[in-house]
N, C-alpha and C positions, 0 to 999 in steps of 0.2 A: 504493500500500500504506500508508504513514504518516498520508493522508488517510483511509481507511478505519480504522486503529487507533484515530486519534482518536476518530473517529464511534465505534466501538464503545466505548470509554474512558467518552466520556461518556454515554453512556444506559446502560452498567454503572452509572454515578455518580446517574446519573437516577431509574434503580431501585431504588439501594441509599436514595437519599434516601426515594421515595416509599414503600418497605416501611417506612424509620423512622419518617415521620411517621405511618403506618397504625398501628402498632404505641403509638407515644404515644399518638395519640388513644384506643387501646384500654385502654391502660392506665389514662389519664386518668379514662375514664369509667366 
């Protein structure tokens, strides 16, 4: 279970990164 929380944790963190960068670059340009 704790090994799976992680795994989820980080590609929650994964995602949240990759919608920010999506969204700066949107902004950006």
């Amino acid at each position: 279970m704790f090994c799976d929380e992680m795994v989820n944790m980080s590609l929650d963190l994964n995602l949240d990164t990759t919608l920010n960068e999506i969204v700066d670059a949107v902004m950006s340009s």
